[in-house]
C-alpha positions as CSV (number, residue, x, y, z in Angstrom):
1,X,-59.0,52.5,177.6
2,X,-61.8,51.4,175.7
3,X,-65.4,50.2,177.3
4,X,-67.5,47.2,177.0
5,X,-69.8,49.7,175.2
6,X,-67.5,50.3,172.1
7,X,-66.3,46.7,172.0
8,X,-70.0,46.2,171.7
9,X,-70.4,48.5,169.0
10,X,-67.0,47.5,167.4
11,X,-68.4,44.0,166.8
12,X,-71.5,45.3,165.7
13,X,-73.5,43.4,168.7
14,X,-75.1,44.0,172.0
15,X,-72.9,44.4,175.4
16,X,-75.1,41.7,176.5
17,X,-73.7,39.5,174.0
18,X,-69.9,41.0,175.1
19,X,-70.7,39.8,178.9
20,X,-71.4,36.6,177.5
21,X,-68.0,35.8,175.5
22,X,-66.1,37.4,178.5
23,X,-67.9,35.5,181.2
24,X,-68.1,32.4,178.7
25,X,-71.7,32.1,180.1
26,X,-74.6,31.7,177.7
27,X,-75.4,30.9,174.4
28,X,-73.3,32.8,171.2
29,X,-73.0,32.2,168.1
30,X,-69.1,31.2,166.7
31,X,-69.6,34.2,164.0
32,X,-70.4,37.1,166.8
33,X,-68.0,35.0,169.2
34,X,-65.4,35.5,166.7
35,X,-66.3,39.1,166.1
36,X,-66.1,40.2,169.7
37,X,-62.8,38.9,170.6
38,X,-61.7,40.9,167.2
39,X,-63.0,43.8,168.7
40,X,-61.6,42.7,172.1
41,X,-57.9,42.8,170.1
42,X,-58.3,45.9,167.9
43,X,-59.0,47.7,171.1
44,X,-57.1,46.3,173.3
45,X,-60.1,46.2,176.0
46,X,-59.4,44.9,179.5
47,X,-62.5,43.9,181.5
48,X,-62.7,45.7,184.4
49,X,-61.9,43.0,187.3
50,X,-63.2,44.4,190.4
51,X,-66.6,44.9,188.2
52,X,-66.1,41.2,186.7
53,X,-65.9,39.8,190.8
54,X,-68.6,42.1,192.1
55,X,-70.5,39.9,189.5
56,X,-69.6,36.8,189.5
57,X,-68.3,37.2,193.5
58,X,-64.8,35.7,192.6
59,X,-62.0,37.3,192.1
60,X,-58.9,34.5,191.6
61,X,-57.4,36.0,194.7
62,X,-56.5,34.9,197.9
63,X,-55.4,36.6,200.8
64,X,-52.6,35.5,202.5
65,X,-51.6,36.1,206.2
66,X,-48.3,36.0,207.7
67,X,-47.3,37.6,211.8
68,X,-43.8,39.4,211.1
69,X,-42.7,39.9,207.8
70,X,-39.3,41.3,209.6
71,X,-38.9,37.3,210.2
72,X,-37.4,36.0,207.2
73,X,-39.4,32.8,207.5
74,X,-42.1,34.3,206.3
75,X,-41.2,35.7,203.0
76,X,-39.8,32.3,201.9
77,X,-42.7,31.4,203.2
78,X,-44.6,34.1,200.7
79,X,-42.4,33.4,197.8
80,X,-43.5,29.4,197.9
81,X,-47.1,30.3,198.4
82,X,-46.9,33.2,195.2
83,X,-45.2,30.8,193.0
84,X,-48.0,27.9,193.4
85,X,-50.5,30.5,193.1
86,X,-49.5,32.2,190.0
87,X,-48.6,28.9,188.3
88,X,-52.2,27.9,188.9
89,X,-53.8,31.1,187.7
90,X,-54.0,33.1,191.2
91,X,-53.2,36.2,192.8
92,X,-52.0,36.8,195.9
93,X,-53.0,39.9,198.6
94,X,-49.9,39.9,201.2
95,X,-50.9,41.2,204.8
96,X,-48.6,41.6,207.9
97,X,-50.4,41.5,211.2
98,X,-47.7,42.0,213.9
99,X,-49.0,39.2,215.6
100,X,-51.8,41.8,216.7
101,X,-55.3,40.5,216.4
102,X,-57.3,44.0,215.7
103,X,-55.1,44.2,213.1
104,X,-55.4,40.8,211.4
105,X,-59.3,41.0,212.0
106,X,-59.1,44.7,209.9
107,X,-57.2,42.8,207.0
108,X,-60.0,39.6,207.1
109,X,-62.8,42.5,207.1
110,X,-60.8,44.0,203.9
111,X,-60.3,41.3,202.0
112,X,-64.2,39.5,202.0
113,X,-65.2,43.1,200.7
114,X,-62.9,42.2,198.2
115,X,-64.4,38.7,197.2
116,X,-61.5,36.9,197.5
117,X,-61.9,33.3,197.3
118,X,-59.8,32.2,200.1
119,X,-57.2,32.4,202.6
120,X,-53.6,31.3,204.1
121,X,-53.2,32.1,207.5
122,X,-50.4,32.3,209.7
123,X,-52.3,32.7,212.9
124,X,-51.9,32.6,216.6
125,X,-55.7,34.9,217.3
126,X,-58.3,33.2,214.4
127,X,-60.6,30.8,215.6
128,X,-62.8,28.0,214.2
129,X,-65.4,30.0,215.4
130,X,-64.6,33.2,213.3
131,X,-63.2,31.1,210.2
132,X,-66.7,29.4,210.4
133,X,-68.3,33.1,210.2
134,X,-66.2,34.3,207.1
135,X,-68.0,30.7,205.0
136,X,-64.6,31.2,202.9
137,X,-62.4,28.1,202.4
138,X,-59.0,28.5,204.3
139,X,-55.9,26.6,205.1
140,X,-53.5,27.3,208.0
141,X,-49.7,27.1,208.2
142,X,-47.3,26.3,211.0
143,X,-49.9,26.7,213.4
144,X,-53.0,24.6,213.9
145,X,-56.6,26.4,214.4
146,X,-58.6,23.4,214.3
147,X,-58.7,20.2,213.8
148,X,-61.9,20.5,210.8
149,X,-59.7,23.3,209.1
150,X,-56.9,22.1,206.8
151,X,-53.4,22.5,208.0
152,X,-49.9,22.3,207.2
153,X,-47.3,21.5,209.5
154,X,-44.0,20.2,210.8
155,X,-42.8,18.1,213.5
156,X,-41.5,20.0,216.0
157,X,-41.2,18.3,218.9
158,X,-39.2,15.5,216.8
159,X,-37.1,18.2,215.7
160,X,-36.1,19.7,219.0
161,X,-35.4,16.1,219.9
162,X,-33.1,16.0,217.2
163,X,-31.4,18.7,217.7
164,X,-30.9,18.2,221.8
165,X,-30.2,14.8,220.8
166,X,-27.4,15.7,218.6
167,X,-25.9,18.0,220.9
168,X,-25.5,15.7,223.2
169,X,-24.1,13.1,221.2
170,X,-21.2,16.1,220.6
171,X,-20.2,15.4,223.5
172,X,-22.0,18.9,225.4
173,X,-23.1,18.1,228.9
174,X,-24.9,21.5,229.6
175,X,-28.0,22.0,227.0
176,X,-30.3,25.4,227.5
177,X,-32.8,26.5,225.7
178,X,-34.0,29.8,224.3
179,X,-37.9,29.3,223.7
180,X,-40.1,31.1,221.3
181,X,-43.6,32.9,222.5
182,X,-45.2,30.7,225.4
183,X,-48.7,31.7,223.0
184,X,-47.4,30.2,219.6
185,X,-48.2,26.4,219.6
186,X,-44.9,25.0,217.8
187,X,-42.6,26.9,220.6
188,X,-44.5,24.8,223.6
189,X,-43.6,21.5,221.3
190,X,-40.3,22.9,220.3
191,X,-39.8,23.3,224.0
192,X,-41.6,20.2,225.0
193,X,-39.0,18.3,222.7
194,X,-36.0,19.5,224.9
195,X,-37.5,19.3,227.9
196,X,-38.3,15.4,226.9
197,X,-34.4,15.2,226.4
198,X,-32.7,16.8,228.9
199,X,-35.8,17.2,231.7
200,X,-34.1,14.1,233.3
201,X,-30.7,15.0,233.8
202,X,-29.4,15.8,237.6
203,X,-28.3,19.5,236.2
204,X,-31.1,20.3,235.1
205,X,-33.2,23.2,236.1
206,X,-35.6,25.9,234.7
207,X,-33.3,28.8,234.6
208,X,-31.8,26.7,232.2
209,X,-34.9,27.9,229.7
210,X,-34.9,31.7,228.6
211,X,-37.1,33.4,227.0
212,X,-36.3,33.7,222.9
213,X,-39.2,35.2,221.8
214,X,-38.4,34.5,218.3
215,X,-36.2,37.6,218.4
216,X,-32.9,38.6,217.5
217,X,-32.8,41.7,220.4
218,X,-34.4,39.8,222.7
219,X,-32.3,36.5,222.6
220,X,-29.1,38.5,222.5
221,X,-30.5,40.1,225.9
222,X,-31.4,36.5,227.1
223,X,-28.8,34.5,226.5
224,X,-26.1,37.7,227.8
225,X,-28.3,36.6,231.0
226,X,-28.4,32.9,230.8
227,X,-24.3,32.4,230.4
228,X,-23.4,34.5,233.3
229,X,-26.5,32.8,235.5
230,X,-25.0,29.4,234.2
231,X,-21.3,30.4,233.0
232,X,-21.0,26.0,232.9
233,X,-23.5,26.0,230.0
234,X,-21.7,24.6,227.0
235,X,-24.3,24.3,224.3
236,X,-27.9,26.2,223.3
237,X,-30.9,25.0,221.4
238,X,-32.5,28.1,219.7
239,X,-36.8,28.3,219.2
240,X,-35.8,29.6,216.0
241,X,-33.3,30.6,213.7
242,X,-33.2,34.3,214.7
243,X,-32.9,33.1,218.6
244,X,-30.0,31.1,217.2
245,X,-28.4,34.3,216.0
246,X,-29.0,36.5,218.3
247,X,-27.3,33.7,220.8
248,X,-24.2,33.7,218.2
249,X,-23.9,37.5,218.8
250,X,-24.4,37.4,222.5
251,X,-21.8,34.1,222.8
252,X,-19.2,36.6,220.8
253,X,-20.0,40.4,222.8
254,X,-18.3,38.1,227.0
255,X,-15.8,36.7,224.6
256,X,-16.3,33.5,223.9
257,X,-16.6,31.1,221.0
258,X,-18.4,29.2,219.0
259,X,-18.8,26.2,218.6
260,X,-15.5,25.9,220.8
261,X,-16.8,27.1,223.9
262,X,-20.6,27.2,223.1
263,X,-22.1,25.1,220.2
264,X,-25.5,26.4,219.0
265,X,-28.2,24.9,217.0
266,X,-31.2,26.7,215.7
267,X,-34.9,25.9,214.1
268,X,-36.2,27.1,210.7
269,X,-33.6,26.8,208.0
270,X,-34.0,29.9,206.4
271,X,-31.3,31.2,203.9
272,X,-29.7,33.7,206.2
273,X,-28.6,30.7,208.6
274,X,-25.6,29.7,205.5
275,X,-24.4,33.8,205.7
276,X,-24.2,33.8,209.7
277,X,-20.3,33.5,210.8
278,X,-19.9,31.1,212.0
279,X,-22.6,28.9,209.6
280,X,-25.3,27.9,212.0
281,X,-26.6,24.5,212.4
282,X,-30.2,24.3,212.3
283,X,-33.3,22.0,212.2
284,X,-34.3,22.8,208.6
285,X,-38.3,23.0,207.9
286,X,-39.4,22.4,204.4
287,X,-40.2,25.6,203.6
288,X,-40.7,26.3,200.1
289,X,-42.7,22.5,200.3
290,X,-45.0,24.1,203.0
291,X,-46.0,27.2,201.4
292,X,-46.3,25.0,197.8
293,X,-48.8,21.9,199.7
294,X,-50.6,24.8,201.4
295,X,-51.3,26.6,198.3
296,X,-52.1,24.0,196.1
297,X,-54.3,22.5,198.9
298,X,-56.6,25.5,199.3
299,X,-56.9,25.7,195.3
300,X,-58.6,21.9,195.5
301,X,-60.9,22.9,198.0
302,X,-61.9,26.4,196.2
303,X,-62.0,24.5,192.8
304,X,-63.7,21.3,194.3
305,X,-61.3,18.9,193.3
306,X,-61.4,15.4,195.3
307,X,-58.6,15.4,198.1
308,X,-58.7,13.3,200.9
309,X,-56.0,14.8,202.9
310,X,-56.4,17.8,204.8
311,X,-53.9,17.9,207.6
312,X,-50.5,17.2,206.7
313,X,-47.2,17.0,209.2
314,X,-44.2,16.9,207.0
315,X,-40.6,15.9,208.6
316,X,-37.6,18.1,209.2
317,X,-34.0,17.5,208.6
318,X,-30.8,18.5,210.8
319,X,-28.2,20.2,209.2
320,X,-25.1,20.5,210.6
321,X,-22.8,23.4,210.0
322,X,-20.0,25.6,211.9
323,X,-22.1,26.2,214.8
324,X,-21.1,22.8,216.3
């Protein structure tokens, strides 16, 4: 691969004059202009990028975090923030935390060595404090760090009113619940939202909530404990769409059926709720339109384009399938 040396003595002209034309920074004449990117081409010379962001300390990369890859969530998530980005000339780092916050602080240490010119976060442990510390323009997903930082997000609650909502109007007298993480903001509204529905009712009690997690395993595990707790239980509202699955499987393993015996709804929309038998009916998120707004959004504030908006809740949308 050739250097900036011999594109310099290609073109017949200093490697000062090379830095210029590649950086577009400083005075060149066209004629030299024109004989360096000659050289450039004859030579096929690629500038060295992790010397070119040492320099100019930009890189046209931005890191993006995300807690569970295993969640499927997330890469759609991914694929909707790498699309934006790479349509608008960027390059994305993808790092997996597991939800564990030594981890996710090693991967924020890694990546401002790295001059990267922002971030994406999907973060349950990052505070203002420490997003404050990094100076590096950020925008958070799904979960809301503060309210000076930008954020994308959804309406939860409204959406777990929906869905409890919709239950009922099927006729199901006996709603529970299968919450996500009691430290993950959107499960509190999720749960918040059924709670406001059903908290009412003269049935109602708190063994009627079971702990989700967000998990396949664990839900199966929960809701095999729920139904023979509460074998009247007729109907479940899933934190998420893995909850909602592992509910489906659990539902099947003491022999029953869904949606005639237990109708299920779950939250998220991702593409594995169409391949689930039967279909599950879910609150669908705007997934590719979250990871697009939060992309393009972090890319006006890096570039310093005017946007007034910084905080954005977009609306969900129930779709019903087999699963009721």
């Amino acid at each position: 691969m050739a250097s900036i040396k011999e594109v310099a003595k290609h073109a017949g002209v200093s490697v000062a004059t090379v830095s210029r034309v590649l950086n577009d920074k400083g005075y060149v004449s066209e004629d030299a202009r024109k004989r360096v990117q000659k050289a450039i081409d004859e030579l096929d010379y690629r500038p060295n990028a992790v010397a070119r962001s040492l320099f100019k300390k930009t890189s046209k990369t931005i890191g993006l975090l995300v807690p569970d890859i295993v969640n499927p969530f997330f890469p759609e998530l991914a694929r909707a923030v790498e699309d934006t980005l790479s349509r608008l000339g960027y390059t994305v780092i993808l790092c997996n935390t597991d939800e564990r916050k030594e981890k996710e602080q090693s991967y924020l240490e890694m990546m401002m060595q790295k001059y990267i010119d922002g971030m994406i976060v999907v973060s349950n442990t990052l505070s203002a404090t420490q997003v404050k510390k990094y100076n590096i323009p950020l925008v958070s997903i799904d979960r809301e760090i503060s309210k000076e930082l930008p954020s994308i997000m959804v309406e939860n609650k409204e959406g777990a009113n929906m869905a409890v909502s919709f239950l009922k109007k099927k006729g199901r007298k006996r709603v529970a619940h299968l919450r996500g993480p009691m430290h993950i903001p959107n499960a509190v509204e999720r749960c918040a939202g059924y709670l406001e529905e059903v908290g009412h009712e003269p049935w109602f009690e708190e063994s009627y909530i079971a702990e989700g997690n967000y998990d396949m395993k664990t839900s199966i595990e929960s809701t095999l404990r729920l139904l023979m707790m509460h074998p009247e239980i007729d109907a479940i509202f899933a934190g998420n769409d893995l909850s909602a699955i592992g509910a489906i499987k659990a539902i099947h393993k003491l022999g029953k059926k869904v949606p005639e015996d237990i109708a299920v709804v779950g939250f998220d929309g991702i593409m594995l709720s169409e391949s689930t038998t039967p279909e599950l009916t879910t609150v669908a998120q705007p997934i590719y339109e979250l990871g697009e707004l939060a992309a393009a959004t972090l890319v006006k504030i890096i570039e310093q384009q005017p946007d007034m908006e910084h905080f954005y809740k977009l609306p969900v949308q129930l779709i019903e399938r087999q699963s009721t």
